[in-house]
KOLROVEX-72120 format. One record per residue: residue number from 0; residue in one letter; chain; x, y, z of N, C-alpha, C in turn. Coordinates in steps of 0.02 Angstrom, whole numbers, plus 50000, padded with zeros to 5 digits. Atoms other than C-alpha are relative to their C-alpha. Example, Ala and Ser with C-alpha at 12.3 -4.5 7.8 and 13.67 -1.06 7.14 Angstrom:
tido nr=0&rest=A&kette=A&n_u=50045&n_v=49941&n_w=50000&ca_u=50615&ca_v=49775&ca_w=50390&c_u=50045&c_v=50060&c_w=50000
tido nr=1&rest=S&kette=A&n_u=49958&n_v=49941&n_w=49997&ca_u=50684&ca_v=49947&ca_w=50357&c_u=49961&c_v=50055&c_w=50037
END
This chain:
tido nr=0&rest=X&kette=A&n_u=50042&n_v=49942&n_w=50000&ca_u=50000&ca_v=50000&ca_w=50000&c_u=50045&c_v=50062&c_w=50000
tido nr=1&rest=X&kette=A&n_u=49947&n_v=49956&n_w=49984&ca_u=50072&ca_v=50181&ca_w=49965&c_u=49947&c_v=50045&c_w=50031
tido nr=2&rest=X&kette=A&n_u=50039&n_v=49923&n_w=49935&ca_u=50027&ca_v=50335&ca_w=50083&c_u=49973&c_v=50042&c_w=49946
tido nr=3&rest=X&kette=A&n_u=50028&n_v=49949&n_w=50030&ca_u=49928&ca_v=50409&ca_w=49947&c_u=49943&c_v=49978&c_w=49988
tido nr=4&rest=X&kette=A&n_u=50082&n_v=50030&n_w=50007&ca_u=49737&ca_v=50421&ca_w=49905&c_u=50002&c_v=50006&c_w=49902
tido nr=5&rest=X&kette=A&n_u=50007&n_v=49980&n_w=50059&ca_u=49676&ca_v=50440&ca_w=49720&c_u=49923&c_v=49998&c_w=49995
tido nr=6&rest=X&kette=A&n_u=50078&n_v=49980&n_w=50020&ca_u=49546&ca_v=50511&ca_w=49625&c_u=49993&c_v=49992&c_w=49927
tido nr=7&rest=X&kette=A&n_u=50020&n_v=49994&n_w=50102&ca_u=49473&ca_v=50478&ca_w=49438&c_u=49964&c_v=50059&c_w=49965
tido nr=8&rest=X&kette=A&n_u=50047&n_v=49928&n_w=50033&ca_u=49412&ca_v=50638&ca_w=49362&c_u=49968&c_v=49972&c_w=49924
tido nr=9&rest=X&kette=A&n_u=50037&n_v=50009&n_w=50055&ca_u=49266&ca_v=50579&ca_w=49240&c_u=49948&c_v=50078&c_w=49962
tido nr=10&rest=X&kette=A&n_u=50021&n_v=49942&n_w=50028&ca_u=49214&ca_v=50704&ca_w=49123&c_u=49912&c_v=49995&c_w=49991
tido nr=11&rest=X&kette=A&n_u=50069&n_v=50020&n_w=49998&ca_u=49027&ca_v=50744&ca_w=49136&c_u=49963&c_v=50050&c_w=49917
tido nr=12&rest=X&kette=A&n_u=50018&n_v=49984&n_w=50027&ca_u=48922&ca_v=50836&ca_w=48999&c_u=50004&c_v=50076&c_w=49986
tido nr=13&rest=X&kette=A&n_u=49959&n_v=49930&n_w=50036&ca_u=48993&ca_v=51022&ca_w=49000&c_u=50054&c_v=50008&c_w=49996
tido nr=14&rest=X&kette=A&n_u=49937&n_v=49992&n_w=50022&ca_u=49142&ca_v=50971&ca_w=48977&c_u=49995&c_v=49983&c_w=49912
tido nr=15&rest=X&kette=A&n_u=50009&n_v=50014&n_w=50071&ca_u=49092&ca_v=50898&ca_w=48822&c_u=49969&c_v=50029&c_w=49945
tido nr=16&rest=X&kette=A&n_u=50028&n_v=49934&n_w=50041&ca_u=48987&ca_v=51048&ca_w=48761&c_u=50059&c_v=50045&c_w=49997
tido nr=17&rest=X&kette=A&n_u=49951&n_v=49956&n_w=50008&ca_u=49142&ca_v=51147&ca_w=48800&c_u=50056&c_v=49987&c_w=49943
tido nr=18&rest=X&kette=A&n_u=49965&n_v=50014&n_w=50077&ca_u=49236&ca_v=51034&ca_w=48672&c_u=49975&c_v=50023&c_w=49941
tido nr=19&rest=X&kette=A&n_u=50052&n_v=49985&n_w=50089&ca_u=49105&ca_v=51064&ca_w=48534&c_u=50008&c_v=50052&c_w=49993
tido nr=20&rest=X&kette=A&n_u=50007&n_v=49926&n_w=50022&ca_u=49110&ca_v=51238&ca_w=48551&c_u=50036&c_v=50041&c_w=49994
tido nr=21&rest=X&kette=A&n_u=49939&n_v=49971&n_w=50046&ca_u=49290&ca_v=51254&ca_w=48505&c_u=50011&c_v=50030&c_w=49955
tido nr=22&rest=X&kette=A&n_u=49981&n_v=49985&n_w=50060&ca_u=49369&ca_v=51326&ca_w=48360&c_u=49985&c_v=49939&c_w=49978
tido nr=23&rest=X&kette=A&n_u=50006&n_v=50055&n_w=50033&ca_u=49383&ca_v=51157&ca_w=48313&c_u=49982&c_v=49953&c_w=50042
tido nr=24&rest=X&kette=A&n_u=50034&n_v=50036&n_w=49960&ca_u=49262&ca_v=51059&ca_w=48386&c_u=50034&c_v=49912&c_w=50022
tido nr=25&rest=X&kette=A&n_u=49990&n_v=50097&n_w=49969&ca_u=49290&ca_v=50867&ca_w=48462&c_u=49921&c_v=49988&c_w=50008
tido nr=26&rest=X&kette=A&n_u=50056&n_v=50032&n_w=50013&ca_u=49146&ca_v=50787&ca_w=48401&c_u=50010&c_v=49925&c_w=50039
tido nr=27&rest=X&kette=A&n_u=49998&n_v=50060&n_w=49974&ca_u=49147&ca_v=50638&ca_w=48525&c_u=49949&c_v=50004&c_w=50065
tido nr=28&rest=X&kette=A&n_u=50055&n_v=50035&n_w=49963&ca_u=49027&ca_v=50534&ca_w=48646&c_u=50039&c_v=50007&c_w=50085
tido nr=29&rest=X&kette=A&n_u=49975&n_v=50013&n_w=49940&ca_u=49076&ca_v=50549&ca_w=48829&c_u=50043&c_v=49938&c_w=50015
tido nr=30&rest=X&kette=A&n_u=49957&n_v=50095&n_w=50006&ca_u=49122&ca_v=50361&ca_w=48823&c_u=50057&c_v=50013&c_w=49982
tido nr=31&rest=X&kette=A&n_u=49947&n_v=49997&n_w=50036&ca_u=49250&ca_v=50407&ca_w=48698&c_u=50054&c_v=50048&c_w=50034
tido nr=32&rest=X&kette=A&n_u=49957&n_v=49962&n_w=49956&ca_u=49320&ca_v=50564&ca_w=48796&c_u=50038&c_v=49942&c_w=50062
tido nr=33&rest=X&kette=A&n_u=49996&n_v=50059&n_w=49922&ca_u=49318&ca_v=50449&ca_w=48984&c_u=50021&c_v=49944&c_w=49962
tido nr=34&rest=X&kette=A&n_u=49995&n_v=50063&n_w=50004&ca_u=49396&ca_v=50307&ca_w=48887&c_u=50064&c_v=49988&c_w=50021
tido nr=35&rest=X&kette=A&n_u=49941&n_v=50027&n_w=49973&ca_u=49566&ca_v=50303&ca_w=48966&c_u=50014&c_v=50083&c_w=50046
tido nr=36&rest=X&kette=A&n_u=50015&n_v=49950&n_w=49943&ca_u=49538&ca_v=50438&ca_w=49105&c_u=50070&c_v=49998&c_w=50044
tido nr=37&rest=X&kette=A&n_u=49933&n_v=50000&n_w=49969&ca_u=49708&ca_v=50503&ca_w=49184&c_u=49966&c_v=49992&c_w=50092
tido nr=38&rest=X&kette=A&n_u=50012&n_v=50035&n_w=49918&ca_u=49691&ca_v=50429&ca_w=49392&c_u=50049&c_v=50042&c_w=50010
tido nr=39&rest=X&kette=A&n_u=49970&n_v=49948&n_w=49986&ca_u=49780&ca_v=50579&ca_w=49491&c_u=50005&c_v=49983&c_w=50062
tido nr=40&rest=X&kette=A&n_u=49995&n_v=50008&n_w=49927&ca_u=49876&ca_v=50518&ca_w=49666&c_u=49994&c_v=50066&c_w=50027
tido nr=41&rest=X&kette=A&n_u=49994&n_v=49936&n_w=49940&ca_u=49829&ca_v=50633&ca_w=49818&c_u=50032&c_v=49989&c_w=50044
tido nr=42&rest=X&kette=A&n_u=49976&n_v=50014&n_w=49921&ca_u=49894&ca_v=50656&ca_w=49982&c_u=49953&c_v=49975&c_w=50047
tido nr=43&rest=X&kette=A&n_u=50050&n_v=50030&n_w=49972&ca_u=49818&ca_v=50519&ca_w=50090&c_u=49938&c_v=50046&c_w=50037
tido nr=44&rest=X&kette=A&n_u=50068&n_v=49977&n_w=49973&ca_u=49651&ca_v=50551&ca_w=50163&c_u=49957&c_v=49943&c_w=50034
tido nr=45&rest=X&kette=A&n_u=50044&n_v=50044&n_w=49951&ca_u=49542&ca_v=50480&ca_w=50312&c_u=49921&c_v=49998&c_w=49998
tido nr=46&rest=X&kette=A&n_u=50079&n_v=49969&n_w=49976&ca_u=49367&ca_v=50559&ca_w=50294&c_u=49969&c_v=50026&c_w=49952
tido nr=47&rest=X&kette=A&n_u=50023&n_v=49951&n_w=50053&ca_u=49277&ca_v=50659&ca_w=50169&c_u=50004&c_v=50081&c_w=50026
tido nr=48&rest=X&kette=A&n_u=49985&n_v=49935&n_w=49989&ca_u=49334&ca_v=50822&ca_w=50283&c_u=50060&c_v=50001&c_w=49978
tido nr=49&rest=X&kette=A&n_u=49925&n_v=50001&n_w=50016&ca_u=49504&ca_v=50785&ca_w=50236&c_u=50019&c_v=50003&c_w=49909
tido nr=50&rest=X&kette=A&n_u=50003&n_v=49999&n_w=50091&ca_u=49466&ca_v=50732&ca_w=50048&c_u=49978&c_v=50066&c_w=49975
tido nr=51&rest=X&kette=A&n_u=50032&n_v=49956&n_w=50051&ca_u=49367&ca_v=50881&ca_w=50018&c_u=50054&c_v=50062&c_w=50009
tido nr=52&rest=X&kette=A&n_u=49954&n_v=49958&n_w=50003&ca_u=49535&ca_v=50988&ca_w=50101&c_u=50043&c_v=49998&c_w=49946
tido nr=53&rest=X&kette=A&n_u=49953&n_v=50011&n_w=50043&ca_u=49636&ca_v=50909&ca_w=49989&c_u=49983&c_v=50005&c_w=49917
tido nr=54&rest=X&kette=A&n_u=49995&n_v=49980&n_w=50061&ca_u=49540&ca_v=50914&ca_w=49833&c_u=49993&c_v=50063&c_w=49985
tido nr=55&rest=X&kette=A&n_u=49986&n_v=49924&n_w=50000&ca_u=49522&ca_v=51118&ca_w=49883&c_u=50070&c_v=50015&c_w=49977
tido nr=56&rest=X&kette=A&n_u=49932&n_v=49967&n_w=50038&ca_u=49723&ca_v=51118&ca_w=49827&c_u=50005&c_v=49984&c_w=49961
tido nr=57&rest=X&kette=A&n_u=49975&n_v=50037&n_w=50083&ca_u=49711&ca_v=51011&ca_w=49669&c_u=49958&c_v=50005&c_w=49959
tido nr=58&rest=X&kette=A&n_u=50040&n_v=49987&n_w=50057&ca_u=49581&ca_v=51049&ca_w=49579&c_u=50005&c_v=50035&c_w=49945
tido nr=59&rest=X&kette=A&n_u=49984&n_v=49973&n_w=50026&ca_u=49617&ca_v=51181&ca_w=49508&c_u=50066&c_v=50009&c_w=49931
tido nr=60&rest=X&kette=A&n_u=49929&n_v=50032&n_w=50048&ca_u=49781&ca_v=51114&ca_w=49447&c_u=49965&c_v=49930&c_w=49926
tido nr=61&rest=X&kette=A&n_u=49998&n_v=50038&n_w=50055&ca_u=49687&ca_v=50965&ca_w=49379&c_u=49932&c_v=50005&c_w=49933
tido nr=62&rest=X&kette=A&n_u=50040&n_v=49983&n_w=50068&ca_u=49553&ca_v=51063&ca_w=49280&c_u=50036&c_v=50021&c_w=49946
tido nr=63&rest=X&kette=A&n_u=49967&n_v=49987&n_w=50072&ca_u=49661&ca_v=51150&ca_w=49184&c_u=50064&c_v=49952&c_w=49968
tido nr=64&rest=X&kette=A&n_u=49961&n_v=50067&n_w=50046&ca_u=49779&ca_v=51004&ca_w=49147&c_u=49936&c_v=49962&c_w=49961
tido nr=65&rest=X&kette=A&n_u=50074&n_v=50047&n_w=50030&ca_u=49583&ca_v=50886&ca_w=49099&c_u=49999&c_v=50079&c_w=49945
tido nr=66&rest=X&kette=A&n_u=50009&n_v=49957&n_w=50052&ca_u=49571&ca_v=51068&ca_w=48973&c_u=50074&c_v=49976&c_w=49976
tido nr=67&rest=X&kette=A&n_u=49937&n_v=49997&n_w=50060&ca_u=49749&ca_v=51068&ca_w=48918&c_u=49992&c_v=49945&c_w=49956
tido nr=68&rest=X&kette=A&n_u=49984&n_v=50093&n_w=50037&ca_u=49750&ca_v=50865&ca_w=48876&c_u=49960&c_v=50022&c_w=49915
tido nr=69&rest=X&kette=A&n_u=50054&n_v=50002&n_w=50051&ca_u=49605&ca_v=50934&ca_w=48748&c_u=50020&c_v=50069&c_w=49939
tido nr=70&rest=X&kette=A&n_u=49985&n_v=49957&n_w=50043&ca_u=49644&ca_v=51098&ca_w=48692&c_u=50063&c_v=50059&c_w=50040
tido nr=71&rest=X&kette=A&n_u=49936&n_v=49972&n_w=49970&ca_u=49819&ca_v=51208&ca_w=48746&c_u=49984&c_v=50088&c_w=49988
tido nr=72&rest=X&kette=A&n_u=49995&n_v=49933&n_w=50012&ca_u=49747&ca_v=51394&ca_w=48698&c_u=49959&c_v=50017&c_w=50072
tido nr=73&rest=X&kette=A&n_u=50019&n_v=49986&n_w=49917&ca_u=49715&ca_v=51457&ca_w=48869&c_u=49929&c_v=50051&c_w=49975
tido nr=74&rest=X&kette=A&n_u=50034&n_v=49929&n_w=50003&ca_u=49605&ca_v=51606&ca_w=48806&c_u=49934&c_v=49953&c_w=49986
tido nr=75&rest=X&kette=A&n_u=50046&n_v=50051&n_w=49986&ca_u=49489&ca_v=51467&ca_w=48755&c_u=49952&c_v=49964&c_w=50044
tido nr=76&rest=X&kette=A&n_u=50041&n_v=50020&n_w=49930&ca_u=49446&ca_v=51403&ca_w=48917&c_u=49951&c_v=50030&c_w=50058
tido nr=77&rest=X&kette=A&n_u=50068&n_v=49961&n_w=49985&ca_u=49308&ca_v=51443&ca_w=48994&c_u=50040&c_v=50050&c_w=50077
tido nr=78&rest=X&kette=A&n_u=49986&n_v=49968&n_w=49961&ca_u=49337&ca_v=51579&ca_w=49113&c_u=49995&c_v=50007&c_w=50074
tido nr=79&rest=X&kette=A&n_u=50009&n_v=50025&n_w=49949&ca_u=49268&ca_v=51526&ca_w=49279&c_u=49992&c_v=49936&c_w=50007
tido nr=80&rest=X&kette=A&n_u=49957&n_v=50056&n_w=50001&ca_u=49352&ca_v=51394&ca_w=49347&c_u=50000&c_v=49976&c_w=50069
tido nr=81&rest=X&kette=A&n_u=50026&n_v=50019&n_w=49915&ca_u=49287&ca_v=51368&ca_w=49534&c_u=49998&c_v=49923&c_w=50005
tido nr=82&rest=X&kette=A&n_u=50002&n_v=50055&n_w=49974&ca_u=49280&ca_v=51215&ca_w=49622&c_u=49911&c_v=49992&c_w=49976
tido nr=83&rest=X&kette=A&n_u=50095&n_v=50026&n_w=50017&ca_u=49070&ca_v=51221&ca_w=49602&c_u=49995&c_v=49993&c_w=49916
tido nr=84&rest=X&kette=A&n_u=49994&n_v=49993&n_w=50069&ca_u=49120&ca_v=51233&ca_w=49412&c_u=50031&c_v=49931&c_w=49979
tido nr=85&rest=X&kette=A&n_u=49963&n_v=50062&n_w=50006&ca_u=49235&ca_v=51088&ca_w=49414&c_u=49960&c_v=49931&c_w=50014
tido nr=86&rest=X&kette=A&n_u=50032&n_v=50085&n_w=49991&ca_u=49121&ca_v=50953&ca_w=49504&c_u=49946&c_v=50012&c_w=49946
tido nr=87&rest=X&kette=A&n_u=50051&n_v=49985&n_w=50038&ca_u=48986&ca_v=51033&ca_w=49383&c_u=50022&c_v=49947&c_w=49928
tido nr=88&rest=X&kette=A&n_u=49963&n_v=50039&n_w=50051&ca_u=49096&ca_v=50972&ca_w=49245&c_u=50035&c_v=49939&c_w=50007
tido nr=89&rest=X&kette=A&n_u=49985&n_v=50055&n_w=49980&ca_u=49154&ca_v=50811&ca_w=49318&c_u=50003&c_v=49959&c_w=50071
tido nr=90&rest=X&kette=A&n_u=50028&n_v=50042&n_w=49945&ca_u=49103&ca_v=50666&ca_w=49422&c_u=50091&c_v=49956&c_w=50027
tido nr=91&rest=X&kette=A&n_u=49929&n_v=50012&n_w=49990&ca_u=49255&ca_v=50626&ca_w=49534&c_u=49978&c_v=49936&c_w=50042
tido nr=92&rest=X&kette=A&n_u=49984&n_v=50053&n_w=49970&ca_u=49294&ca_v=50454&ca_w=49600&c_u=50051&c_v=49983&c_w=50048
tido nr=93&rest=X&kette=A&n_u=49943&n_v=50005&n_w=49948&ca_u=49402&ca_v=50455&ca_w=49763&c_u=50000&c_v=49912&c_w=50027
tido nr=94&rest=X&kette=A&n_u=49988&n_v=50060&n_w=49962&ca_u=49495&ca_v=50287&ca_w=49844&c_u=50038&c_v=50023&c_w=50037
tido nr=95&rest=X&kette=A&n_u=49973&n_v=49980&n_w=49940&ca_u=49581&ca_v=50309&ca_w=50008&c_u=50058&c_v=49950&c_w=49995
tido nr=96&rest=X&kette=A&n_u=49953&n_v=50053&n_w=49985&ca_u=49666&ca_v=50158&ca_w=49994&c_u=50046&c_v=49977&c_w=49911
tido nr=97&rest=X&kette=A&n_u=49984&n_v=50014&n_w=50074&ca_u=49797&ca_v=50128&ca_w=49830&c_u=50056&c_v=49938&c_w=50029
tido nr=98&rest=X&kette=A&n_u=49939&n_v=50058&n_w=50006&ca_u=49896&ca_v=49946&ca_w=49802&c_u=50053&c_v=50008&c_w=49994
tido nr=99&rest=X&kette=A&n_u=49942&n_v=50018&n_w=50078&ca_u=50056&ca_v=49963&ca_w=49706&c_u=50026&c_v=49924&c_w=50005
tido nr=100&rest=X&kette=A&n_u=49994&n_v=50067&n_w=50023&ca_u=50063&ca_v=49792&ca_w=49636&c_u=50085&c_v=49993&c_w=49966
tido nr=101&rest=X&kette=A&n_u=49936&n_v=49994&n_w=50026&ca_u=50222&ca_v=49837&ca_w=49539&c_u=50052&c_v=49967&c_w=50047
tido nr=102&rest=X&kette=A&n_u=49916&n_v=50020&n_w=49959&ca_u=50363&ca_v=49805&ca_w=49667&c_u=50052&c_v=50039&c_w=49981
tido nr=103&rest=X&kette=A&n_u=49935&n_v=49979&n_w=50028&ca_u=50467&ca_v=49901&ca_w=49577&c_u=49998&c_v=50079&c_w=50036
tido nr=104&rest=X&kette=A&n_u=50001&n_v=49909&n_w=49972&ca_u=50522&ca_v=50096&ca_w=49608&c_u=49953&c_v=50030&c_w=49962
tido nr=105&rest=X&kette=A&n_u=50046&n_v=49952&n_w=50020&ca_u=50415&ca_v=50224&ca_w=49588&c_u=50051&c_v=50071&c_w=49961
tido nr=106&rest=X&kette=A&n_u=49952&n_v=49941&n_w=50005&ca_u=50471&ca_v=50347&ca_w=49470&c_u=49947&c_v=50062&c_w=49949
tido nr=107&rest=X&kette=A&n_u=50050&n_v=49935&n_w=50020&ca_u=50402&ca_v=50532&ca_w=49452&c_u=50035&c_v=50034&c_w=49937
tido nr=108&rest=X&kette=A&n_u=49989&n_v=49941&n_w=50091&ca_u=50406&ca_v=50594&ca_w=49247&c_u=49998&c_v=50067&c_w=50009
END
């Protein structure tokens, strides 16, 4: 087990209007977006007072990375970018508890 929690950020339906209404749209099905969904370790967590501290520092970081992955022109992105904006736009999946099955070292890209 490592001392970290994780969360899956699934993209919900204005994220996917926000694609279409690109310059150059991404004509795709939710399915197709969420089909290999980046899993984002946190700093462990006991409770849902603790999860919801911790996703208060990362969110932010991992909306606009879930925008960059899609489109990189910042001016693009929608302009409010709140936490009530973020779960609006995606259904998050927290685990408290993560395996590493690997054995091997962990190494940060």
């Amino acid at each position: 087990m490592v001392n970290r929690g994780l969360v899956l950020v699934i993209a919900k339906e204005p994220f996917r209007e926000w694609l279409n209404s690109l310059p150059d749209p991404c004509d795709m099905t939710l399915e197709e977006i969420n089909e290999d969904s980046t899993a984002y370790l946190l700093p462990e967590f006991e409770d849902d007072k603790q999860r919801d501290r911790v996703l208060g520092k990362f969110y932010e970081m991992i909306f606009e990375e879930k925008l960059a992955d899609w489109w990189t022109r910042e001016e693009d992105w929608p302009r409010k970018r709140d936490l009530r904006t973020f779960k609006k736009w995606f259904d998050l999946q927290f685990h408290s508890v993560v395996e590493d099955l690997a054995g091997g070292l962990l190494v940060d890209d």
